[in-house]
TORKE-743421 format. One line per 8 residues: number of its first residue (from 1); their letters; for each residue x, y, z of N, C-alpha, C. Coordinates in steps of 0.001 Angstrom, whole numbers, plus 500000, padded with zeros to 6 digits. Each point is the difference from the previous one (the first is absolute). Layout:
N
NUM	A	X,Y,Z,X,Y,Z,X,Y,Z | ...
END
This chain:
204
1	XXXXXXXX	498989,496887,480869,501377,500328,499604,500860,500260,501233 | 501771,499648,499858,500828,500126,501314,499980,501688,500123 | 499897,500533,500510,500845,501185,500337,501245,499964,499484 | 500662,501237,499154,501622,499674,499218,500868,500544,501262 | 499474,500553,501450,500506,501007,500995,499674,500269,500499 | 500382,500562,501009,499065,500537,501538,499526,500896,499806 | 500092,500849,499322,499122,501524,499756,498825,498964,499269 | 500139,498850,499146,498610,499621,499326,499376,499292,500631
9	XXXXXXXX	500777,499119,501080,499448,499429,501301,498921,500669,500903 | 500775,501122,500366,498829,501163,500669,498945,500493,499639 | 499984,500441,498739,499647,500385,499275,498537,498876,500066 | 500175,498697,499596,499027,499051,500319,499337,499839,501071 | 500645,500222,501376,499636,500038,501191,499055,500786,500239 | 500414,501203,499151,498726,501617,500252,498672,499309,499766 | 499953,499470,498506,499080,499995,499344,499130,498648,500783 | 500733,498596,500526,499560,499108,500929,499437,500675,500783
17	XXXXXXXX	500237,500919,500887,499605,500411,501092,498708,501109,499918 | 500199,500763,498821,498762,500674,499730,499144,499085,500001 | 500235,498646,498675,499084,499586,499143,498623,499126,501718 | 501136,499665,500692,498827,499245,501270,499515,501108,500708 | 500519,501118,500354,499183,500856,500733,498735,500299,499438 | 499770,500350,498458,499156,500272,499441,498685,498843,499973 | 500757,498827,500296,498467,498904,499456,500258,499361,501870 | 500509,500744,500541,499604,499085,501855,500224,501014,501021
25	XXXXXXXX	498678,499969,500851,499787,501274,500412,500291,499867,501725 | 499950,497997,500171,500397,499806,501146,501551,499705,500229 | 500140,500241,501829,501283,499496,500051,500532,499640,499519 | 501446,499514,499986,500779,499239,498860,501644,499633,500460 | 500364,499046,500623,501416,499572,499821,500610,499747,499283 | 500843,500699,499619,500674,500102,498252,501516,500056,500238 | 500632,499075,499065,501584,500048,499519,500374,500158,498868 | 501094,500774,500170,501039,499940,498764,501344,499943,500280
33	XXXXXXXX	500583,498981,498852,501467,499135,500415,500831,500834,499314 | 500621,500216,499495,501416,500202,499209,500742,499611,500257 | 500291,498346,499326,501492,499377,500546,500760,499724,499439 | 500657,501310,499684,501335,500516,499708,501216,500494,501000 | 501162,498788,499628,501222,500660,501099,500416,501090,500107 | 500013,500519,501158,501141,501558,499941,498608,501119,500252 | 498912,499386,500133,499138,500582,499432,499338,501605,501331 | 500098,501119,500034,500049,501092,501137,498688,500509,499897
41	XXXXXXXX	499292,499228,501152,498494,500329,500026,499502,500902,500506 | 500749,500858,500674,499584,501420,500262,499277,500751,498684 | 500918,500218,499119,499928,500921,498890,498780,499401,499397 | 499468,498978,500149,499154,499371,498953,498538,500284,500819 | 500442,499880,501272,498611,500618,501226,499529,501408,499905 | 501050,500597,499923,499719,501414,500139,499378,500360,498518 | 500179,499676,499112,499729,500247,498293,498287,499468,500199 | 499530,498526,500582,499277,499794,499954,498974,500537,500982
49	XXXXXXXX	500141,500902,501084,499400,500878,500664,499705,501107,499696 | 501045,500599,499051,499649,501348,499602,498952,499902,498716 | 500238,498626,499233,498820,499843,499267,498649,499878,500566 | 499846,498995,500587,498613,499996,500882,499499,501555,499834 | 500862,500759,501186,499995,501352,500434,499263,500593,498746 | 500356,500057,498399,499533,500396,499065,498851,500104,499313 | 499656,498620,500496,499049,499598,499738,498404,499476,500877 | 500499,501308,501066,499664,500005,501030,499149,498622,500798
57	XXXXXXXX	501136,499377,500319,499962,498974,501387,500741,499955,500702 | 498851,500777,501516,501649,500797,500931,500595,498666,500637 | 501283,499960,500196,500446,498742,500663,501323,500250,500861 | 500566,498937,500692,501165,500166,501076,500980,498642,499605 | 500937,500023,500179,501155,498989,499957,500590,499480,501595 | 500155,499076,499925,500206,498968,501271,501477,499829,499735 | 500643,499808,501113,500878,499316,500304,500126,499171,501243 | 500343,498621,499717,499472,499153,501552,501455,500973,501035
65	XXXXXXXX	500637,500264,499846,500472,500173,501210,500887,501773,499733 | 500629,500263,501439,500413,501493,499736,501013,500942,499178 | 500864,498593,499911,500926,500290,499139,500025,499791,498370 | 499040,499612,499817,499444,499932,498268,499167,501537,499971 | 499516,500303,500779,499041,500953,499724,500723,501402,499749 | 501103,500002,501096,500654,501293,499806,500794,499866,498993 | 500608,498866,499808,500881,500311,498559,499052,500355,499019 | 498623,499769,499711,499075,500275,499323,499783,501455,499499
73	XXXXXXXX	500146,500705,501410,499231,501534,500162,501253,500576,499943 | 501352,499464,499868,501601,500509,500084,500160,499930,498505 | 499118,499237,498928,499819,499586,498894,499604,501119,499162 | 498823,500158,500540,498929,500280,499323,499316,501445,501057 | 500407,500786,500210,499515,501157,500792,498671,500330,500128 | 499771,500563,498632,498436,500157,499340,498882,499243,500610 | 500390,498851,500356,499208,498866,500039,500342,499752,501569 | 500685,500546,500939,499944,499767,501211,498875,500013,501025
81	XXXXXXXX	499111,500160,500104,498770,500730,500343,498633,498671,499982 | 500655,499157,498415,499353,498771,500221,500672,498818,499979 | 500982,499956,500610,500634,498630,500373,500086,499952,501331 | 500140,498875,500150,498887,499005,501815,500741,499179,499956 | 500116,499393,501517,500658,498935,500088,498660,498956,500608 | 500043,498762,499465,498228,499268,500530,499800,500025,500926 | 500755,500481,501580,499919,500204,501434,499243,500850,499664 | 500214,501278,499274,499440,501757,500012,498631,499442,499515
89	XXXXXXXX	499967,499484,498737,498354,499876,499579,499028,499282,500617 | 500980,498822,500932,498611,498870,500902,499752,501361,501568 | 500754,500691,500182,499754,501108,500796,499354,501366,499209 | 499457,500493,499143,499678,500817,499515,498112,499864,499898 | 499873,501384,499831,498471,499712,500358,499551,500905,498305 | 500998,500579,499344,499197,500395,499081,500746,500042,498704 | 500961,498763,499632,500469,499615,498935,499283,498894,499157 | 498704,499142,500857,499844,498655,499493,498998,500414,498729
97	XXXXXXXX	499471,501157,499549,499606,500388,498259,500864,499336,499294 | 501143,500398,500077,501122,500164,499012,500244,498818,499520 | 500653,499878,498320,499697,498462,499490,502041,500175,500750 | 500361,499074,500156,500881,499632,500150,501323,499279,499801 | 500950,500411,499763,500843,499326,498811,501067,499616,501428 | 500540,498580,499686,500646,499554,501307,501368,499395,499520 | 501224,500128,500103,501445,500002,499575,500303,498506,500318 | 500154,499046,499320,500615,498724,500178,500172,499790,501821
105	XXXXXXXX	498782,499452,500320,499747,499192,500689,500494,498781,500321 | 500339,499066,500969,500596,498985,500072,499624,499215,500805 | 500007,498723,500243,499647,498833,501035,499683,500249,501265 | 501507,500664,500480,499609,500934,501428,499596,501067,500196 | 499275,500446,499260,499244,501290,499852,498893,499338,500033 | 499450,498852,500029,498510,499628,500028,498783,500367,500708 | 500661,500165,501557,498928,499490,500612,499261,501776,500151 | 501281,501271,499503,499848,501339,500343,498999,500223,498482
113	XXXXXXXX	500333,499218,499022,499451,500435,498841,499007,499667,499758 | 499132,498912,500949,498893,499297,499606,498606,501053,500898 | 501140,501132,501075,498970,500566,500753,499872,501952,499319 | 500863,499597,499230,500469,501208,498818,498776,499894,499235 | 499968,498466,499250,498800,500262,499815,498434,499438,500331 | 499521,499768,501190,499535,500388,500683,499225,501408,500443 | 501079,500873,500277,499319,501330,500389,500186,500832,498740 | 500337,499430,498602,499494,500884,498373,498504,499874,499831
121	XXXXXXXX	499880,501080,499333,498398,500069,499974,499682,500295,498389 | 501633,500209,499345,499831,499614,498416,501035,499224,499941 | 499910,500244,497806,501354,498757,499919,500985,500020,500570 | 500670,499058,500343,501913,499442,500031,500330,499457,498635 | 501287,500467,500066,500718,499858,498345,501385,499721,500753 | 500411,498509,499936,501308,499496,500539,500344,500200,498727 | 501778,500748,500285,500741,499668,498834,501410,498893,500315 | 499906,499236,499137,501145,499161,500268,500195,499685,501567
129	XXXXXXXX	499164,499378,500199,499703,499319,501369,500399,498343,499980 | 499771,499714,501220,500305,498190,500153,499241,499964,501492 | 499090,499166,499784,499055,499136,501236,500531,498992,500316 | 500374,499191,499155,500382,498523,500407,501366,499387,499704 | 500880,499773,501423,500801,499496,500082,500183,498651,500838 | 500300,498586,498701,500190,499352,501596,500982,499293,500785 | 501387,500960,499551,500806,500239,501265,499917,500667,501247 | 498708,500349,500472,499453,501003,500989,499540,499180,500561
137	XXXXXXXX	500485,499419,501419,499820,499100,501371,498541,500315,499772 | 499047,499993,499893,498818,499617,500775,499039,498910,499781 | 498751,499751,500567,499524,498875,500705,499257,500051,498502 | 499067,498901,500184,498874,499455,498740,499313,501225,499928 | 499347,500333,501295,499207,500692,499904,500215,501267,499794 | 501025,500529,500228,500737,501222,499184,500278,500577,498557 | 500305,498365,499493,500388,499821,498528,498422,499812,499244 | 498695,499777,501031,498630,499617,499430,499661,501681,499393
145	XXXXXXXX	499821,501052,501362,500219,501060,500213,500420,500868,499225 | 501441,500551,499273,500752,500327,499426,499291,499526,498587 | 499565,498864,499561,499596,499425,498368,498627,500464,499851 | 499041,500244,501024,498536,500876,499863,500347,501321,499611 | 501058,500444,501064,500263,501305,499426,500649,500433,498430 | 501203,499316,499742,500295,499962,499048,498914,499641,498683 | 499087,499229,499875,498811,499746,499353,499310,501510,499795 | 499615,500243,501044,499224,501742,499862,500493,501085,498856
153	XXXXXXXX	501231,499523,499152,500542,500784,499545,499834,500162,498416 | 499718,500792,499238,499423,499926,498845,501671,500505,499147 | 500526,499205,498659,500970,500307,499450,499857,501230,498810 | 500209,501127,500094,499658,500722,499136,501018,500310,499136 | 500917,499791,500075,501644,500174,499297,500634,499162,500758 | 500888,498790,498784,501228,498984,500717,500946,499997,498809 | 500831,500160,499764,501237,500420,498564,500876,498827,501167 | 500697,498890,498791,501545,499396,501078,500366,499720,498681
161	XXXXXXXX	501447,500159,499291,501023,499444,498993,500043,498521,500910 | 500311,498560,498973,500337,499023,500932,501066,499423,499056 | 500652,499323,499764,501308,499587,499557,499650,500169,498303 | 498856,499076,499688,499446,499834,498706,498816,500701,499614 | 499711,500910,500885,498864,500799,499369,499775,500937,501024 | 498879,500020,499921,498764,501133,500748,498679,499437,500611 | 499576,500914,501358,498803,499445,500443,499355,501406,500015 | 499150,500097,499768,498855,501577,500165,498550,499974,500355
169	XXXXXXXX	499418,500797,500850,499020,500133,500327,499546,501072,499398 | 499012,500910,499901,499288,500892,499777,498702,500316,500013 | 499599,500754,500649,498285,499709,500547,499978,501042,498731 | 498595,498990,499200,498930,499441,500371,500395,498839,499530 | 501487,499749,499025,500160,499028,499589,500666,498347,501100 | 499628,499393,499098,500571,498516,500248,501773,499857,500795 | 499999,499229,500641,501379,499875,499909,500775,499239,498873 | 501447,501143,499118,500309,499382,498619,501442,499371,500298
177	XXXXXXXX	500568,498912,499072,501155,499489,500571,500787,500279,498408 | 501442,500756,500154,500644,500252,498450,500910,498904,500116 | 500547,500064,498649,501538,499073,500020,500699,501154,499059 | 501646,499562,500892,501068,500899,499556,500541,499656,498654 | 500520,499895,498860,500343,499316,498875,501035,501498,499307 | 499958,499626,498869,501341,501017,499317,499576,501062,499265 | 498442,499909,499963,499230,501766,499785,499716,500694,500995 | 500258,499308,501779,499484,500952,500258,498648,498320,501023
185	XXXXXXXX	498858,501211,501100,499194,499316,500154,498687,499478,499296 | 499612,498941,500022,498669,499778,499499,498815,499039,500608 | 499227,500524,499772,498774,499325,500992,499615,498805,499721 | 500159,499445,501020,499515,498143,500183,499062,499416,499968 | 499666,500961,501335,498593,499068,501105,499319,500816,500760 | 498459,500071,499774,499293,500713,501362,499480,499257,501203 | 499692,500499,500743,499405,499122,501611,499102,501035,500453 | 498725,499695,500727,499527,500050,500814,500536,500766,501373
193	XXXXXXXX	500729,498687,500470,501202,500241,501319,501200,499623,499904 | 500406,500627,500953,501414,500060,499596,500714,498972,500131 | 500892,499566,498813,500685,498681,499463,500781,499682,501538 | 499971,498742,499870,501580,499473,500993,501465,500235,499544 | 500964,499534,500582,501062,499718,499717,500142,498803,498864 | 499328,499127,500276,499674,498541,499355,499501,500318,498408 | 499196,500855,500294,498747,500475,498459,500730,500827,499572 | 500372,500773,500624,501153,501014,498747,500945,498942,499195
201	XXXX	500846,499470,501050,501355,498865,499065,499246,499011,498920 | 499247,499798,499989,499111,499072,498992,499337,501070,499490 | 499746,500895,499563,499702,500955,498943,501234,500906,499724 | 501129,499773,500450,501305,500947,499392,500848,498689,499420
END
């Protein structure tokens, strides 16, 4: 089922994120999308940290660079204490326990985020991140590079509205594809992996 909202969105995310901790005991590169415009991912980080916190899995929040981080802890006070900027954690000698929740990541954030994780010694949980861009000058072997890494990454939550429907992920489930119509959404199609551009328009 879609989420009717972001509180039911999250809400799904909790339960994604419990539901794999519980059945995988190793490492784990994990995402979750929410791609919704306008959309203020602070508030949705910090909600999902203090849950962890609850449910006791101690963890830290990333920000690739210095000025995300302090608006973070300028944000969110309470929570100052565990927000990092990925310079602080690839320099830190006694944060790499901590599962790790990392703030929309980007192309040029790669080469700092790939040593981010690197020196984790539990999960990473990208939220609303992007690995691959290829308006980003670099060589074959850069772009070879960048797609291993991006591969490493397990989808545990992906929600996107698209003109005529819906695309959703949800671990443990399938990826589901809706169509928009005049009740409202309804479910189409499941996959394996995740549809193309091509496979969605020929199933909407």
């Amino acid at each position: 089922m879609l989420p009717s909202d972001l509180k039911e969105a999250e809400s799904n995310v909790y339960e994604s994120v419990q539901s794999y901790f519980l059945s995988n005991s190793e490492q784990s590169f994990l995402s979750i999308n929410l791609k919704f415009d306008g959309l203020r991912l602070n508030p949705i980080i910090f909600r999902l940290s203090n849950k962890l916190t609850e449910i006791k899995y101690d963890n830290i929040l990333l920000w690739a660079d210095a000025g995300g981080a302090a608006l973070a802890k300028r944000d969110n006070p309470e929570l100052a204490s565990k927000i990092f900027t990925f310079k602080e954690f690839i320099n830190s000698t006694d944060l790499s326990n901590s599962i790790l929740l990392v703030c929309s990541p980007q192309p040029y954030d790669i080469e700092m985020f790939e040593q981010v994780c690197s020196h984790a010694k539990s999960n990473v949980i990208m939220i609303n991140g992007k690995l691959e861009d290829p308006i980003v000058g670099i060589g074959s072997v850069g772009r070879e590079m960048r797609k291993r890494f991006a591969k490493k990454w397990k989808v545990l939550y992906f929600v996107q509205p698209l003109s005529m429907g819906a695309l959703l992920k949800r671990y443990p489930n399938d990826w589901e594809l809706f169509k928009l119509n005049n009740n409202g959404y309804s479910f189409v199609k499941s996959f394996i992996n995740r549809p193309d551009d091509e496979t969605i328009i020929l199933n909407l």
